[in-house]
C-alpha positions as CSV (number, residue, x, y, z in Angstrom):
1,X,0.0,0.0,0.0
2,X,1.7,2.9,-0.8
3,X,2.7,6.3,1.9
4,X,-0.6,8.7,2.9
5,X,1.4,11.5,1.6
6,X,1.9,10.1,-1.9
7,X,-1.8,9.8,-1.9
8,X,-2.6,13.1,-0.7
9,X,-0.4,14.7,-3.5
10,X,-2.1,13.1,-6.3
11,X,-5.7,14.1,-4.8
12,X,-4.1,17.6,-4.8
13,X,-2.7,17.8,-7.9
14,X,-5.8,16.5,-9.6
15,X,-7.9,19.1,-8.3
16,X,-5.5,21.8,-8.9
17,X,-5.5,20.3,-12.8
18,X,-9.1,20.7,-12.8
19,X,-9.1,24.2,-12.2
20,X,-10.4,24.1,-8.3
21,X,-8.9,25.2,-5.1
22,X,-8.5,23.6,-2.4
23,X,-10.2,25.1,0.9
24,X,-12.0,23.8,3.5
25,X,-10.7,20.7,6.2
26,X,-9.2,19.2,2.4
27,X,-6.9,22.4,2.2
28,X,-6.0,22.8,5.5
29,X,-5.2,18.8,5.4
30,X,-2.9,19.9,2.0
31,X,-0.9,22.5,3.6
32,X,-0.2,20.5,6.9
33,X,0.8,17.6,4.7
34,X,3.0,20.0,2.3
35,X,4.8,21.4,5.6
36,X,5.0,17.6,7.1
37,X,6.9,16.7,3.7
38,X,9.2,20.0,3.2
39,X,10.0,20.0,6.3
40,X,11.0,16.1,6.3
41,X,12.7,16.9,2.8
42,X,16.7,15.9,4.4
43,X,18.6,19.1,4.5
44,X,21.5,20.1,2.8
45,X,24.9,19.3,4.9
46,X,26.7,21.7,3.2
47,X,24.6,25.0,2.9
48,X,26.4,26.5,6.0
49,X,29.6,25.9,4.3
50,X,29.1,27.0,0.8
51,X,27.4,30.3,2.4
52,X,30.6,30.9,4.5
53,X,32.6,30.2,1.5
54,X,30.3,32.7,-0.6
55,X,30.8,35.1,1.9
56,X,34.1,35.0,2.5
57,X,34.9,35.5,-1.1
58,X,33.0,38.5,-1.1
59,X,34.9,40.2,1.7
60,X,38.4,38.9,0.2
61,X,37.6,40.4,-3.2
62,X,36.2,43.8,-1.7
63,X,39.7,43.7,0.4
64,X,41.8,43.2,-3.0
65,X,39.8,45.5,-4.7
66,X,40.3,48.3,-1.5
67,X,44.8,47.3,-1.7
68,X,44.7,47.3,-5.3
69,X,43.3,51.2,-4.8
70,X,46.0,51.7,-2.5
71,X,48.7,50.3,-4.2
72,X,47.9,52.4,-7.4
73,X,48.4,55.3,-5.1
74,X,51.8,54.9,-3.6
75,X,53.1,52.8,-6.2
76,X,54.3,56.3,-8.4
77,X,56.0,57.2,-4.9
78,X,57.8,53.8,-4.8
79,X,58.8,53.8,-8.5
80,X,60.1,57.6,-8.3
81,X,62.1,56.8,-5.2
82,X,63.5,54.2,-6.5
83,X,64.9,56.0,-9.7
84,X,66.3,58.5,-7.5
85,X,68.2,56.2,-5.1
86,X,69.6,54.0,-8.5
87,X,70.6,57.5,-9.8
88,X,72.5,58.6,-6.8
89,X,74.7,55.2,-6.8
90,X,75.6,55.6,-10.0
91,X,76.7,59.6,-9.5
92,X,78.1,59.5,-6.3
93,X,81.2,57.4,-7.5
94,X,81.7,59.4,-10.7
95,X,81.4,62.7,-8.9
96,X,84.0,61.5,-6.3
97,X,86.5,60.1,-8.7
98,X,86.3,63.4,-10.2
99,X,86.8,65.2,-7.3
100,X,90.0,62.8,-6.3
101,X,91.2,62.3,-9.7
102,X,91.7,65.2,-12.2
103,X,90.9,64.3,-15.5
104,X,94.1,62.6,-18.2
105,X,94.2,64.1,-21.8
106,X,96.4,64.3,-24.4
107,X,98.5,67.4,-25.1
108,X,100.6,67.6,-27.7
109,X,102.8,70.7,-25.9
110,X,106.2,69.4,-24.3
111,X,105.7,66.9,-21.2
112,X,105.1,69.5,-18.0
113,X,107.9,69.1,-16.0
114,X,112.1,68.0,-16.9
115,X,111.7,64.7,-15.1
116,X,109.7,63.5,-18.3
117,X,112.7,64.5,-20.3
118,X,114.3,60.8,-19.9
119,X,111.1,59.5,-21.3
120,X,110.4,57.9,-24.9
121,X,109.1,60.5,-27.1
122,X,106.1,60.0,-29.6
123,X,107.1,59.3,-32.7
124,X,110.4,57.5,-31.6
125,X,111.0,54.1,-32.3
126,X,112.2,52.2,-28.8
127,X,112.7,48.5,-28.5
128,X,110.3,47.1,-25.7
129,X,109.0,44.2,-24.1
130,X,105.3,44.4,-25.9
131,X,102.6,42.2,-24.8
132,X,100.2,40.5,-27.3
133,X,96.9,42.1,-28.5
134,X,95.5,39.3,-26.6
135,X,96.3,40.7,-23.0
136,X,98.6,36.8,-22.4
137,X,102.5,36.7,-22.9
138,X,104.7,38.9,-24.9
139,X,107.6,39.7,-27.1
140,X,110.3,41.9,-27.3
141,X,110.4,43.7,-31.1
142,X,110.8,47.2,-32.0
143,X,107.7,49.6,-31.7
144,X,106.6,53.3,-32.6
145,X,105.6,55.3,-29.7
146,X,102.1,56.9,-30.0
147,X,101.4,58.6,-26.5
148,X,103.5,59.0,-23.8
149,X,102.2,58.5,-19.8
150,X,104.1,58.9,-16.4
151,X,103.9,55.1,-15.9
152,X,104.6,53.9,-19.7
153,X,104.2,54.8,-23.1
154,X,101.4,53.3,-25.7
155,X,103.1,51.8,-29.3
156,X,102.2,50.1,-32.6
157,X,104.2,47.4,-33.0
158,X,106.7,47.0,-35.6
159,X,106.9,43.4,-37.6
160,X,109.6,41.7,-40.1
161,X,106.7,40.0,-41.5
162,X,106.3,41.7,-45.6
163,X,102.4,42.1,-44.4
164,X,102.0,45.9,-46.0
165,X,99.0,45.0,-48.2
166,X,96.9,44.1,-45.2
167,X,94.5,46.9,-44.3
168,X,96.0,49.4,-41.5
169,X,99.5,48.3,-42.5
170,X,102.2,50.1,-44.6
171,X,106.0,49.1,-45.0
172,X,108.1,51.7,-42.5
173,X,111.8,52.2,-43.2
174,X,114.4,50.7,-41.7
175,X,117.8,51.1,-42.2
176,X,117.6,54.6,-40.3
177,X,117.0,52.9,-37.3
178,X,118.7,48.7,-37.7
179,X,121.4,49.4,-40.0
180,X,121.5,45.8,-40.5
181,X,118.5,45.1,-42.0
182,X,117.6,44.2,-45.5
183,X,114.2,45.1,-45.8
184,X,112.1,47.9,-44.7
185,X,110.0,46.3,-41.8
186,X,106.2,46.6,-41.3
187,X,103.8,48.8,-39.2
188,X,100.3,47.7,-37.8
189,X,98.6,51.2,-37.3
190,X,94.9,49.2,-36.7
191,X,93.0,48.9,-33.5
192,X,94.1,50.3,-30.3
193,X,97.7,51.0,-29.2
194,X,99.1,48.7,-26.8
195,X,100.2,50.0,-23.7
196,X,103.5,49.2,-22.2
197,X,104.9,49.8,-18.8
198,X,108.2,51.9,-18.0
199,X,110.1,48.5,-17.3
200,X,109.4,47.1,-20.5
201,X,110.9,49.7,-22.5
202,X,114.7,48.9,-23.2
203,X,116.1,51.7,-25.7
204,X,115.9,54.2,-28.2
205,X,116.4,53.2,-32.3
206,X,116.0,56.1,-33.9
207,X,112.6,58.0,-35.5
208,X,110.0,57.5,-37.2
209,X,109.7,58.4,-41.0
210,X,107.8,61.4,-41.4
211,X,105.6,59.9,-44.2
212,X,104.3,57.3,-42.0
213,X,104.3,59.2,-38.9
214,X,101.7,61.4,-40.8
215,X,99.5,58.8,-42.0
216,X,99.5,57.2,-38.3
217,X,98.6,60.6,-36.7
218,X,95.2,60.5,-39.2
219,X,94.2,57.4,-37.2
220,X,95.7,57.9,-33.7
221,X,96.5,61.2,-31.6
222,X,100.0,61.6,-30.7
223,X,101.0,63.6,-27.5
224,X,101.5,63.2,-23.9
225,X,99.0,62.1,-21.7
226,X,99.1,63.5,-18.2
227,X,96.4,65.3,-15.7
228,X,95.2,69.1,-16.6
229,X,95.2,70.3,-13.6
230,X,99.4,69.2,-13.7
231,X,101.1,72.5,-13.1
232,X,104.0,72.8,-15.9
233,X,107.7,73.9,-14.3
């Protein structure tokens, strides 16, 4: 036999079909059993959570929303200060090391004082200890003196090797300089001149041409290189 209340529903929802309503002791009957049967319905075991959940979302996003605000406010402040701390850093040094350190250049007056006299001269030709363009080992050979510093002097080397058709390299005359030789030797005027310290320069040869000594000035400055602020005696 089947449950009173699926009984009661189909009574009710036939007379609802035909267009009646139900009133009376029947109705009331209807509404008792419809609260009897909602209110055994079984409940939802996670409602509570879900609405927690639900709100709890809702206060995390109107939080983000209210630091997002914020941020967008003092994040020009952090950016700016930011810039101006990386700029100090990086001026600080430089403005000290010119403050310490007066600035080298190249003149191409006499050197400043008589104890450069002893010095090699440019546009000499001196025999030195000159290191490789690689920075590792080196080799004594002759060399032409570009610039002249307190601590060394900065040279194009000088080769035996009949290279002279090799861009940046023109045969230099010899004989001036090693009477011995048969052929006029080679100069490498490219890249930068190679610096060499006071205790790898040995001794003077002689000059340089003056036909190549005015092609290599074209491509490198000649002079002596010492601080500006170096009072001349």
């Amino acid at each position: 036999m089947p449950p009173t209340h699926t009984v009661h529903s189909i009574i009710n929802t036939n007379r609802w079909e035909e267009g009646g309503a139900i009133s009376g002791k029947e109705g009331d009957t209807a509404e008792r059993f419809d609260h009897d049967w909602a209110s055994s319905a079984p409940a939802d075991p996670l409602r509570p959570r879900k609405v927690d959940l639900v709100m709890a979302m809702t206060a995390y996003g109107s939080l983000a929303e209210e630091s997002l605000a914020d941020l967008m406010v003092i994040l020009p402040g952090i950016v700016l200060s930011a810039l101006i701390a990386l700029a100090i850093l990086i001026l600080v040094p430089v403005l000290v090391a010119r403050t310490k350190s007066p600035r080298r250049s190249i003149h191409s007056a006499p050197p400043p004082d008589g104890s450069w006299a002893w010095r090699a001269r440019p546009g000499q030709i001196w025999w030195a200890d000159v290191p490789y363009r690689g920075g590792e080992g080196s080799k004594e050979r002759p060399c032409l003196v570009v610039r002249t510093h307190q601590d060394g002097i900065e040279v194009l080397q000088i080769t035996s090797k009949a290279k002279p058709h090799l861009p940046f390299r023109m045969q230099i005359p010899t004989k001036s300089w090693d009477p011995k030789a048969r052929t006029d030797s080679t100069l490498d005027f490219s890249g930068t001149p190679r610096f060499v310290d006071n205790h790898r320069v040995r001794r003077l040869l002689g000059s340089c041409d003056a036909r190549v000594w005015n092609v290599v000035t074209q491509y490198h400055q000649p002079g002596w290189v010492y601080d500006a602020q170096e009072p001349r005696r």
